[in-house]
C-alpha positions in Angstrom: 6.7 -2.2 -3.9 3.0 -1.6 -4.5 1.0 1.4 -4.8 -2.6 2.3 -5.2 -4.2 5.6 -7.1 -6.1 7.4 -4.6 -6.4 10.4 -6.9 -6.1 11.3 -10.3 -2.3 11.9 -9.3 -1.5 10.8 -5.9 -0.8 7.0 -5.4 -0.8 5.3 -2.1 2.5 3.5 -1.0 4.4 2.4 2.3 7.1 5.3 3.4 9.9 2.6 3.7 9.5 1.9 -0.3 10.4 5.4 -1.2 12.8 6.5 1.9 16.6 5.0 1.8 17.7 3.8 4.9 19.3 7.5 6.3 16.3 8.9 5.6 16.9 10.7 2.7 14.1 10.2 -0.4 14.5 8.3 -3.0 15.1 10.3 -6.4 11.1 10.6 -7.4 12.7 10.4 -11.0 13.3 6.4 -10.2 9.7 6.0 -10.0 7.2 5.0 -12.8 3.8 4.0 -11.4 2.2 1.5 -13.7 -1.6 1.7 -13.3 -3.2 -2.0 -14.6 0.2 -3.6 -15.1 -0.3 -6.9 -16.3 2.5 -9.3 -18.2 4.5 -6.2 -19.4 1.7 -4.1 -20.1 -0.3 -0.9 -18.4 -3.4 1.0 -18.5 -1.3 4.1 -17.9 2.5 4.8 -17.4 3.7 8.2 -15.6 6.4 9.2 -13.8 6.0 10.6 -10.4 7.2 13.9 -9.6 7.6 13.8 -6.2 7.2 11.5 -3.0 5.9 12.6 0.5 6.3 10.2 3.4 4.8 10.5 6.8 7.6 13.1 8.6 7.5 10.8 12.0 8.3 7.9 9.8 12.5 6.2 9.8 13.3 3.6 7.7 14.1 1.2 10.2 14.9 -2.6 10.5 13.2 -4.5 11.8 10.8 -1.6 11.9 9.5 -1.4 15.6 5.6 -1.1 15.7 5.5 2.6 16.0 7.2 2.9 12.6 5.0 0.8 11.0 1.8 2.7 12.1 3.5 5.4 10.4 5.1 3.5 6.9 2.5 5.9 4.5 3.6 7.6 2.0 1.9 9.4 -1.0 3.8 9.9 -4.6 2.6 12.4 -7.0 2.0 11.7 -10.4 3.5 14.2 -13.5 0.9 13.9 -14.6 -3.0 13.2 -14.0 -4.3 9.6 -15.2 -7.4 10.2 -16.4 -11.0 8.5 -14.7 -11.5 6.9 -17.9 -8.6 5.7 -17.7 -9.0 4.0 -14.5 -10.7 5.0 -11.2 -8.9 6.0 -8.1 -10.1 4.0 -4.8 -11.4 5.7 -1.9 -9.6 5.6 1.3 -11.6 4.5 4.5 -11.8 3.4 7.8 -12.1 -0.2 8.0 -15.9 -1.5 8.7 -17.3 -3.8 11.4 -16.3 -6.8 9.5 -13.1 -8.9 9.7 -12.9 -10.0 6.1 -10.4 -8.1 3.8 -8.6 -8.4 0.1 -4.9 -7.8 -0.6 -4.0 -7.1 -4.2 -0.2 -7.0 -4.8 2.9 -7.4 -6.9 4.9 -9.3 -4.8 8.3 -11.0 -5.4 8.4 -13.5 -7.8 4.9 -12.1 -9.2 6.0 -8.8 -10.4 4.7 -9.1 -13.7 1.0 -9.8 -12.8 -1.4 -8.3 -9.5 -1.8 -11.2 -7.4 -5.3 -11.2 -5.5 -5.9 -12.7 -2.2 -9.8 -12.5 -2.3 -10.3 -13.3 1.6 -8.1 -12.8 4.2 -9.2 -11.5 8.0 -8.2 -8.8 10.3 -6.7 -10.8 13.3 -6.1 -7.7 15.7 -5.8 -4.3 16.2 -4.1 -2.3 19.0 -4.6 1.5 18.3 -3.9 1.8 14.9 -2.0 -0.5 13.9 -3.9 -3.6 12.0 -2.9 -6.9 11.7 -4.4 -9.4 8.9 -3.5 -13.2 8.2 -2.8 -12.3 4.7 -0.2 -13.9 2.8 2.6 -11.5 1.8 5.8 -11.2 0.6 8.8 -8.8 -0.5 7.0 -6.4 -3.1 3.9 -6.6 -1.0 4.8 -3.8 0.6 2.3 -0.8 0.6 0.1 -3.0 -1.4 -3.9 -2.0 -0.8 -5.9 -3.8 1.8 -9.3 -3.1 0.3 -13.0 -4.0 2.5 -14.9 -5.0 -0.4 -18.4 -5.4 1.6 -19.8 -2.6 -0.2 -20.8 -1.2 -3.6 -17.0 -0.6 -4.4 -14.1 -1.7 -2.7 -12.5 1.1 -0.1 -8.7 1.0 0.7 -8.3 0.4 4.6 -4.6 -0.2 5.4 -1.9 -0.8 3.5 1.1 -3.3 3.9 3.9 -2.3 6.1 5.1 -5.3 6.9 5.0 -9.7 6.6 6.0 -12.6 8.9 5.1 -15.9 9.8 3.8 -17.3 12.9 4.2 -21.4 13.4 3.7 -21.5 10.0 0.5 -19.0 9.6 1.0 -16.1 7.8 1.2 -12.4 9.6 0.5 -9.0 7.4 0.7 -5.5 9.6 -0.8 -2.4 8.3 -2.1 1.0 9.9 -5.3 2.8 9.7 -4.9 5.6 6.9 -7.6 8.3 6.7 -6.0 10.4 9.4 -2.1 9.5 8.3 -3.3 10.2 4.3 -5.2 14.1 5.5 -2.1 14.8 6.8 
């Protein structure tokens, strides 16, 4: 999976990455977020103490749409990664536009971030978001970031991927409200 730094130790992720399928958490001790990972090697390395998924969330598949409006979960860091290390993003709601970026390590690209530049937001139905973003397995709770402003803001994440004749179909949720809690 994929995960974002929204604070100096909380990264962003998708609740089915860090949930088994009973329900139970996976062992936090499992987890090493890599900040910058490229070809082997990261900004920052550090393990995560503990995960905390949306309590409404199940680990369900195929996930129904009510599941993945709730796939959100946050992991905390053992430690702080510094800002001069690297900066955390900002979560948002999404703005009026349609255009988004997904950045993500996806399968068969797990040693590098790939980086859609310009995909759109294709629908929404109360807050779930769907996007015609290319994804894949390891995409999942990858950052869909609006970059129309100064810096780019983290909207939705990845929940899930599919295909429709041919075109490709991302779903994510809106966040600010799911990452408060």
């Amino acid at each position: 999976c994929t995960g974002a730094l929204i604070a100096s130790d909380l990264v962003l992720t998708a609740a089915h990455c860090v949930l088994e399928r009973d329900g139970t958490p996976v062992d936090a001790s499992r987890i090493l977020f890599r900040a910058g990972f490229s070809h082997g090697t990261a900004l920052a390395e550090v393990s995560v103490a503990r995960t905390i998924a949306d309590p409404d969330y199940r680990n369900i598949s195929p996930a129904p749409l009510q599941m993945i409006e709730r796939d959100v979960a946050l992991l905390q860091l053992a430690e702080p990664i510094p800002s001069a290390v690297i900066s955390p993003f900002t979560v948002a709601r999404s703005g009026n536009g349609d255009e988004v970026s997904v950045v993500s390590y996806a399968e068969d690209r797990a040693d590098a971030l790939s980086w859609q530049q310009v995909c759109k937001v294709i629908g929404r139905e109360g807050t779930l978001i769907g996007f015609d973003c290319d994804v894949t397995f390891g995409s999942s709770g990858a950052p869909v970031l609006d970059r129309s402003g100064y810096r780019a803001k983290i909207v939705s994440i990845i929940s899930a991927g599919a295909t429709d004749d041919g075109a490709p179909i991302a779903l994510g949720m809106e966040l600010p409200a799911l990452v408060d809690r």
